[in-house]
C-alpha positions as CSV (number, residue, x, y, z in Angstrom):
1,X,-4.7,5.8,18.7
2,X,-2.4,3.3,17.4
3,X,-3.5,0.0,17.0
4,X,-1.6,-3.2,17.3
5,X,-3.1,-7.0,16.3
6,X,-0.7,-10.0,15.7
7,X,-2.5,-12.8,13.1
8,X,-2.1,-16.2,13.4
9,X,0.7,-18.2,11.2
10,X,1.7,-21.6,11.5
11,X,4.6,-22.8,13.3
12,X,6.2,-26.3,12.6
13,X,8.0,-28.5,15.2
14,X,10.3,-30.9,14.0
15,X,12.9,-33.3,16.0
16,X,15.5,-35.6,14.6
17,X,14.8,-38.9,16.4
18,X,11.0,-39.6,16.9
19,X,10.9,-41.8,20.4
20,X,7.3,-42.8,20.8
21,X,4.4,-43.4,18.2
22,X,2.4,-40.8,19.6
23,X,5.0,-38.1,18.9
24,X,5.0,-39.5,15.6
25,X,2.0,-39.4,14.5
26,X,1.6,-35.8,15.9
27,X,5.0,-34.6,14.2
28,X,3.6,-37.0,10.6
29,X,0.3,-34.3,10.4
30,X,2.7,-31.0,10.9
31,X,4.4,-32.2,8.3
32,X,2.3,-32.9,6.1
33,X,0.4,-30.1,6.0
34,X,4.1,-27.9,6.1
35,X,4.9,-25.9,3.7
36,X,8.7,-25.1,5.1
37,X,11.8,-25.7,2.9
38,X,13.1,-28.8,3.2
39,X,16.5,-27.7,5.2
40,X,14.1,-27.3,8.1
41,X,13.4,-30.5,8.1
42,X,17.2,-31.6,7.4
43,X,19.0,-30.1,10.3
44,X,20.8,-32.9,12.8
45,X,19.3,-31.2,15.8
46,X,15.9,-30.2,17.4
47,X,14.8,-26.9,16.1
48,X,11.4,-25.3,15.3
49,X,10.2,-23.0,13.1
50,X,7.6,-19.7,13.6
51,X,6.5,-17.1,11.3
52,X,6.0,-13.7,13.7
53,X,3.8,-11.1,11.9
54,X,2.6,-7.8,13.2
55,X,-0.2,-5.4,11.5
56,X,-0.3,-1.7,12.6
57,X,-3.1,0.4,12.1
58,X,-2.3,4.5,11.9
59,X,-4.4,7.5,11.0
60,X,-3.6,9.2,7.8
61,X,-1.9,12.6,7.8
62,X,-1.6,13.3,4.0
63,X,-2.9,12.4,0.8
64,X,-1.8,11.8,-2.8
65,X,-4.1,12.9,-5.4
66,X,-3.9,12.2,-9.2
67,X,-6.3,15.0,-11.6
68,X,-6.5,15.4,-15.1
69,X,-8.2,18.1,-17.1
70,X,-9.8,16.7,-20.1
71,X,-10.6,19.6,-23.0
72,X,-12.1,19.4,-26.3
73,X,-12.3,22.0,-28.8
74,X,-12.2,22.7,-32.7
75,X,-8.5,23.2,-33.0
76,X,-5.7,21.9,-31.5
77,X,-4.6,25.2,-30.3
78,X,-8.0,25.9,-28.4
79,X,-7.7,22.9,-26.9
80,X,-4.1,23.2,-25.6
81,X,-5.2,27.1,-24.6
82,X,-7.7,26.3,-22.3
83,X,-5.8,23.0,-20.8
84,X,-3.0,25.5,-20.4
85,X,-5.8,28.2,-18.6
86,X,-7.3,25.3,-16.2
87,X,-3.2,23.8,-15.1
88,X,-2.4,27.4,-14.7
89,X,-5.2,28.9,-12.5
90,X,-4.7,25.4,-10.4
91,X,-1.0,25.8,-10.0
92,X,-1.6,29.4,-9.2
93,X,-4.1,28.1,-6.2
94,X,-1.5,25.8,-5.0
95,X,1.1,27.9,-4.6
96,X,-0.7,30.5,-2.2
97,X,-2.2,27.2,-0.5
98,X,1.9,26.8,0.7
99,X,2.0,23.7,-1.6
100,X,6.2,22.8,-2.6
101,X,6.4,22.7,-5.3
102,X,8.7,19.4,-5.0
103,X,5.1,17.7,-4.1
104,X,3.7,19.0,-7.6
105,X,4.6,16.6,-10.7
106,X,2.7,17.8,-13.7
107,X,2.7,15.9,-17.2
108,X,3.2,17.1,-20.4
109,X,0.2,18.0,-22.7
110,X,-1.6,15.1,-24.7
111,X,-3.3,16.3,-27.7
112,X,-5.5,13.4,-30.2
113,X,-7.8,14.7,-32.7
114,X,-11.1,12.9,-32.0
115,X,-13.4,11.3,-35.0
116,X,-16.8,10.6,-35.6
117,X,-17.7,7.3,-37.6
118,X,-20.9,5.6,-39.5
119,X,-20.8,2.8,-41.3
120,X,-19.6,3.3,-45.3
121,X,-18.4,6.8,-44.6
122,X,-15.2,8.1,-44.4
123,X,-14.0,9.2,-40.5
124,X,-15.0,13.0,-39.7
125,X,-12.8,14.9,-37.9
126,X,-15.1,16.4,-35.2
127,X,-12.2,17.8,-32.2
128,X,-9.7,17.4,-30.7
129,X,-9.1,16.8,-27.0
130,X,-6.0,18.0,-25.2
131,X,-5.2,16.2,-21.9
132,X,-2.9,16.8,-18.9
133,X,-2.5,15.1,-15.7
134,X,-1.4,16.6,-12.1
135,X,-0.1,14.3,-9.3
136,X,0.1,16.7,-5.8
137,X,1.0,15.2,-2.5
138,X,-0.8,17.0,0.2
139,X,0.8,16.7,3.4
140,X,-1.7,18.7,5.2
141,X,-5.0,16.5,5.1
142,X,-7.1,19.6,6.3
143,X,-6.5,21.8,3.2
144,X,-7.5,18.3,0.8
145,X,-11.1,19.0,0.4
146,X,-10.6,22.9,-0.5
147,X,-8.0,22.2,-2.9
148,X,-10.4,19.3,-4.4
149,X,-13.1,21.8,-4.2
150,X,-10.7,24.3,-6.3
151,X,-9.4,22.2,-8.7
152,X,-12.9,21.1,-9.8
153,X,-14.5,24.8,-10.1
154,X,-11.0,26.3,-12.1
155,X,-11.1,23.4,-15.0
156,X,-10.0,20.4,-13.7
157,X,-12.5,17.9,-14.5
158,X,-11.0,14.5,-13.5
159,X,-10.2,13.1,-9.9
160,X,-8.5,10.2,-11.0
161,X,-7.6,9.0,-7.5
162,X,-7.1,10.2,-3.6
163,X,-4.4,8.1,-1.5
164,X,-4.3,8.7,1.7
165,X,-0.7,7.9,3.5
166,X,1.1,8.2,6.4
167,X,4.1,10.7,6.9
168,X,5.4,8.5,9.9
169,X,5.8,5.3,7.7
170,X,9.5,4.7,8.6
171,X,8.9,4.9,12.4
172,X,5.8,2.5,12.0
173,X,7.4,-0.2,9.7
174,X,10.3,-0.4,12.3
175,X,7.8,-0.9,14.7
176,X,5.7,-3.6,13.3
177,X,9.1,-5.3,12.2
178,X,9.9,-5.4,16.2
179,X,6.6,-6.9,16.6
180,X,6.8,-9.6,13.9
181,X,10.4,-10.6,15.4
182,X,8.6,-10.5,18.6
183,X,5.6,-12.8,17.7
184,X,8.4,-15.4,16.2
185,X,10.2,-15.5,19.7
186,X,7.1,-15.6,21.7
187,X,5.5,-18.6,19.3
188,X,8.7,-20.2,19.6
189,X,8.9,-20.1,23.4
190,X,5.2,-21.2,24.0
191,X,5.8,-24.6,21.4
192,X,9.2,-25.5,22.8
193,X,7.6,-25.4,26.3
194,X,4.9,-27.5,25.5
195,X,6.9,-30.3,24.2
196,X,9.2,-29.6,27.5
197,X,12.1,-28.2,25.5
198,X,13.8,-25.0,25.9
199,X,15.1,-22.2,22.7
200,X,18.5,-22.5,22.6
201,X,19.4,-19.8,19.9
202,X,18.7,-18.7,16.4
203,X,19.4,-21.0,13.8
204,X,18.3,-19.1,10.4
205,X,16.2,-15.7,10.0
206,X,14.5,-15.3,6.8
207,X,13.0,-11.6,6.1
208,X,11.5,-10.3,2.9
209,X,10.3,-6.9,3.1
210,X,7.1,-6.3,2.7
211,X,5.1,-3.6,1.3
212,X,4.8,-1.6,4.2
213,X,2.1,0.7,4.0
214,X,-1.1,-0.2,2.3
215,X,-2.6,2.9,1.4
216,X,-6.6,3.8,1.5
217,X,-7.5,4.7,-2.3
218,X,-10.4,6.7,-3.2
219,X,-11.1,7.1,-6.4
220,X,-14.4,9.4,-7.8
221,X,-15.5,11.2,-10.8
222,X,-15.8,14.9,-11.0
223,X,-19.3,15.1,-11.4
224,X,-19.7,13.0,-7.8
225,X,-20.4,15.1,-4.7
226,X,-18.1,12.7,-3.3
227,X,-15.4,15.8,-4.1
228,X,-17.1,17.4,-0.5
229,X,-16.1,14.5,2.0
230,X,-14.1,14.5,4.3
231,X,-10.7,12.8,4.6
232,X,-9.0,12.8,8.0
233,X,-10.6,10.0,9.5
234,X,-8.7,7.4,7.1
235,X,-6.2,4.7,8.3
236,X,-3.8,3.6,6.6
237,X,-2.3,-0.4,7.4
238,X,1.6,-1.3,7.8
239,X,2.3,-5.0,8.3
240,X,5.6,-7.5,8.8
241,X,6.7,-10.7,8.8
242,X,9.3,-12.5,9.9
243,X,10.7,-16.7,9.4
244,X,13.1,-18.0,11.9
245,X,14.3,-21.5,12.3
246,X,15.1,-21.9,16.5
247,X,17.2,-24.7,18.1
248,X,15.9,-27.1,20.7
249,X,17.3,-28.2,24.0
């Protein structure tokens, strides 16, 4: 179930002759506490300002997740053979779990000899470790936890992070977009009413785009028997905004 919330913004009222001292004083606190450009406040004929923002709420329908297999061993070789042996066996897994391999970016290998120190004594070279790093976008969130499961008993020893996502994201940041240009026009009617005016037309719009989906990140170690939980019931948040300057009859 989608859910829809607007949030509260402030909305500035401004007129360019001021006719009684109680307008005043109520249009000298607005402003004061307004944080609009100063063109606003310029323009040679009543107009008002609102900010419309929406926030959306979806469930998640696919996941991002970043691993790493972390290896050391005597050599250099040893440790690149059985990084090599744990990417391979994974890769192998994906591929009869139907996984694109468009969604599979793997890194190259990262070898560092590891040392041992004490204090007066030269380094000793004790290993070295050999590294590589997966990132594999699931877009089914049922097969995550089997694939986590997988990955951790073939080699892969590091979860770095699980984000969960949307696959619907363009249809949902139209949407909340719709609503934030909404909220403006509604905010804009209800203030102009109250100081018995009327909207008479767009003035200015000002949009920035957000970022539109805020992702849920989970982030675990591969040791943690967080690797068994499930996924699907994440939501993931896409919000807007909108600035429009109105005019005033």
């Amino acid at each position: 179930m989608n859910l829809l919330t607007f949030s509260n913004s402030f909305s500035a009222l401004t007129f360019p002759t001021v006719r009684t001292s109680a307008l005043a004083s109520i249009m000298s606190s607005v402003l004061a506490f307004s944080a609009l450009p100063a063109v606003a406040a310029d323009l040679p004929f009543p107009h008002l300002e609102t900010i419309g923002s929406s926030e959306i709420s979806i469930e998640a329908d696919m996941a991002t997740i970043d691993i790493e297999v972390v290896v050391d061993a005597p050599t250099a070789k040893e440790a690149k053979t059985e990084s090599d042996k744990a990417i391979s066996q994974f890769l192998s897994r994906l591929d009869k779990a139907g996984i694109a391999k468009n969604d599979i970016d793997s890194a190259n290998l990262n070898i560092r000899p590891q040392y041992h120190y004490q204090n007066n004594e030269p380094a000793k070279l004790v290993a070295y470790q050999a590294s590589r790093s997966m990132t594999i976008t699931v877009r089914d969130l049922s097969q995550l936890n089997d694939l986590l499961d997988t990955a951790l008993d073939q080699g892969i020893n590091r979860v770095n992070n699980i984000k969960l996502s949307s696959s619907k994201q363009a249809e949902y940041v139209e949407r909340a977009r719709q609503s934030a240009i909404t909220d403006a026009k509604q905010k804009a009617a209800s203030l102009a009413k109250g100081f018995d005016k009327k909207v008479d037309g767009v003035w200015q719009i000002r949009y920035f785009d957000q970022q539109p989906v805020q992702p849920i990140m989970y982030r675990m170690a591969a040791e943690s028997s967080d690797a068994n939980q499930g996924y699907q019931q994440g939501q993931v948040t896409v919000s807007d905004r909108v600035e429009v300057i109105f005019k005033l009859k």
